[in-house]
C-alpha positions in Angstrom: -21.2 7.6 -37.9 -17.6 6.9 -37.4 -16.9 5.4 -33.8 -14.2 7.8 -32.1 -10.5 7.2 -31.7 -9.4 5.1 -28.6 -6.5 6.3 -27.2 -5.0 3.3 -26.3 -5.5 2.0 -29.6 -3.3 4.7 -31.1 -0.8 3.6 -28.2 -1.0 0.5 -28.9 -0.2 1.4 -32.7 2.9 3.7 -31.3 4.3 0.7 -29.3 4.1 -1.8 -31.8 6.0 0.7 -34.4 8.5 0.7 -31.9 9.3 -2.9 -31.8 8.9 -3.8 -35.3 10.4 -0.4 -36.3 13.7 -1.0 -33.6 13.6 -5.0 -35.1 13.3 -4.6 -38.8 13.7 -1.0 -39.5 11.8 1.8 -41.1 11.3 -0.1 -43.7 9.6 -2.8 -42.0 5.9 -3.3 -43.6 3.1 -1.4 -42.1 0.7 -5.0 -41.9 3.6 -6.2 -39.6 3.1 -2.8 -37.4 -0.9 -3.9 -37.3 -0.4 -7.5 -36.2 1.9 -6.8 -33.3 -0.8 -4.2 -32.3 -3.8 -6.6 -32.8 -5.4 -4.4 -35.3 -6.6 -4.7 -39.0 -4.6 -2.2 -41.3 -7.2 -0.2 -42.6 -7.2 0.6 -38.6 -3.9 1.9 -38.5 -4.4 3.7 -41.4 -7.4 5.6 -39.6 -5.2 6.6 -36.6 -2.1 7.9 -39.2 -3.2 8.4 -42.5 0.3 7.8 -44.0 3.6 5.6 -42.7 5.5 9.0 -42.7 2.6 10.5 -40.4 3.3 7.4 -38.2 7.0 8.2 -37.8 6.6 11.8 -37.5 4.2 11.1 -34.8 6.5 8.3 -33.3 9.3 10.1 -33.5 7.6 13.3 -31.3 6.1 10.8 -28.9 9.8 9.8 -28.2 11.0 13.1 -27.8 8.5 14.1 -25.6 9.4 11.5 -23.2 12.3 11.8 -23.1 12.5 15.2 -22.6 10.3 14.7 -19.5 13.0 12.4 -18.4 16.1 14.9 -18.8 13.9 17.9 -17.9 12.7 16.2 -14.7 14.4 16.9 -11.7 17.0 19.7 -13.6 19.2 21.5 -11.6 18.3 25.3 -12.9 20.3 26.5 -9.9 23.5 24.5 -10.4 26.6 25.2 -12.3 26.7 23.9 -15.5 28.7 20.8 -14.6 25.8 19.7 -12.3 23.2 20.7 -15.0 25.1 18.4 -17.9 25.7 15.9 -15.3 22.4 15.5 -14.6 21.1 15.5 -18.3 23.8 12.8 -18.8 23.2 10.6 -16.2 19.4 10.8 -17.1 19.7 10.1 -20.8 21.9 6.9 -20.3 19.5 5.3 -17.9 16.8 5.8 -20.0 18.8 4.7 -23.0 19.9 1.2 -21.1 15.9 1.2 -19.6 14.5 1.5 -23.5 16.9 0.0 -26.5 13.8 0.0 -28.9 12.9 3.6 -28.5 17.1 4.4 -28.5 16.8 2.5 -32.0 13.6 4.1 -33.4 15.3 7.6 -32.3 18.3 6.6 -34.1 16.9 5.7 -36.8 14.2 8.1 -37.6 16.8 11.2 -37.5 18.4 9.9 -40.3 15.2 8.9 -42.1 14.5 12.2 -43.7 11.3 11.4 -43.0 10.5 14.0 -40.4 9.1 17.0 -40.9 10.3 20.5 -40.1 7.4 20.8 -37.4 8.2 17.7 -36.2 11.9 18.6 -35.7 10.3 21.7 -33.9 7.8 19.8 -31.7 10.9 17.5 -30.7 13.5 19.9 -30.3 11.2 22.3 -27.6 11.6 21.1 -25.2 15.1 21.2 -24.8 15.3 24.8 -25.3 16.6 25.4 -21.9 19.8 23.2 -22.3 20.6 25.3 -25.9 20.4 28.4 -23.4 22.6 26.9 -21.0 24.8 25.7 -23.4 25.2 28.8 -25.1 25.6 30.6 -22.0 28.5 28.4 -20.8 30.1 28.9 -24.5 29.9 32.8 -23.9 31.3 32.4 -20.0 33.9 30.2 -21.4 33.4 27.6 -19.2 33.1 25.4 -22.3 34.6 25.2 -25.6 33.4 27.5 -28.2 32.1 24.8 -30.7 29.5 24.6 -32.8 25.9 23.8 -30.8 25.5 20.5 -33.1 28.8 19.2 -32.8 29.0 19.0 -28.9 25.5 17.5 -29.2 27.2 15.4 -31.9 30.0 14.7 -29.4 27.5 13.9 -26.6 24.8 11.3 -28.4 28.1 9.5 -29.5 29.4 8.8 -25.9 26.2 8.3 -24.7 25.8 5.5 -27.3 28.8 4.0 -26.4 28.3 4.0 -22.6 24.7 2.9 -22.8 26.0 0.1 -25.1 28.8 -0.8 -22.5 26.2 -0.7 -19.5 24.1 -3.4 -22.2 27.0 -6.0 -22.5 28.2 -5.5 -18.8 25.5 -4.0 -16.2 27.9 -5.1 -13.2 30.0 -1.9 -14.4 27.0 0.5 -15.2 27.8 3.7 -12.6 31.6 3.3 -13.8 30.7 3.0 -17.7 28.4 6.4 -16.6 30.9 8.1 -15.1 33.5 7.8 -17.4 31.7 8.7 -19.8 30.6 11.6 -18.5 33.8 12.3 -17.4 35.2 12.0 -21.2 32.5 14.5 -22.6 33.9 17.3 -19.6 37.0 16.8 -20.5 36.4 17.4 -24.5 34.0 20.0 -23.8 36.2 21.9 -21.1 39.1 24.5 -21.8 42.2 23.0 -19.8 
């Protein structure tokens, strides 16, 4: 009889992905993934059958918390300056708190590795921000562009702020609100 799966085994699989993944990238070898986790291969194999299963359920893990980060504390009763504000402000501290899992995300939504119901597990959550975006679009509180290119717009500041908070922490609240400051400003009719 097969012994049950461990649950921190398979997070112990999920966090040393992350690290080799974020150092060498996807196409880093799975025995390296098993080392750092202190497992034997066929191990890993037993938790994710395939190294595209292992992204896929890498790159939802990621999501998830990160959702729960951005989600947490939301301002549903706020205008929509205070509700991107504070989705902003949330997903650069957790960006500057966890480069390997910034990297992984990075990388693994260019991978074309993920599947559609991966894409759908990931992008969930975040259904209430598409609904306030959308509804801020229709007020015309915001520009009316395309839902992917202001989330286009947004992961590229973010990535640039977060990396400026890296090289100089001593300026992290300015660097943060700049760049929030930047995205209003594009995103705003004046």
């Amino acid at each position: 009889m097969a012994r049950p799966k461990s649950d921190d085994k398979r997070d112990a699989i999920l966090a040393a992905a992350t690290s080799v993944f974020a150092e060498g990238g996807l196409s880093a070898p799975t025995s390296a993934i098993s080392k750092a986790a202190g497992i034997a291969e066929g191990t890993l194999f037993t938790y994710f059958p395939t190294k595209d299963d292992l992204l896929n359920a890498l790159y939802r893990q990621i999501k998830l918390e990160l959702a729960e980060v951005l989600m947490s504390g939301f301002a549903r009763k706020k205008d929509v300056r205070c509700k991107l504000q504070h989705i902003w402000d949330a997903y650069v501290k957790w960006g500057v708190a966890n480069p390997a899992r910034r990297k992984m995300l990075a990388q693994l939504l260019v991978s074309g590795k993920l599947t559609k119901e991966t894409k759908a597990v990931g992008a969930a959550p975040f259904a209430e921000v598409e609904v306030m975006a959308r509804e801020a679009i229709a007020q015309g509180t915001i520009r009316d562009f395309p839902l992917e290119f202001i989330t286009a717009i947004m992961e590229a500041l973010t990535q640039a702020t977060i990396e400026l908070i890296a090289a100089n922490p001593s300026n992290a609240a300015k660097y943060r609100t700049s760049g929030f400051e930047a995205l209003w400003n594009g995103l705003t009719k004046t």
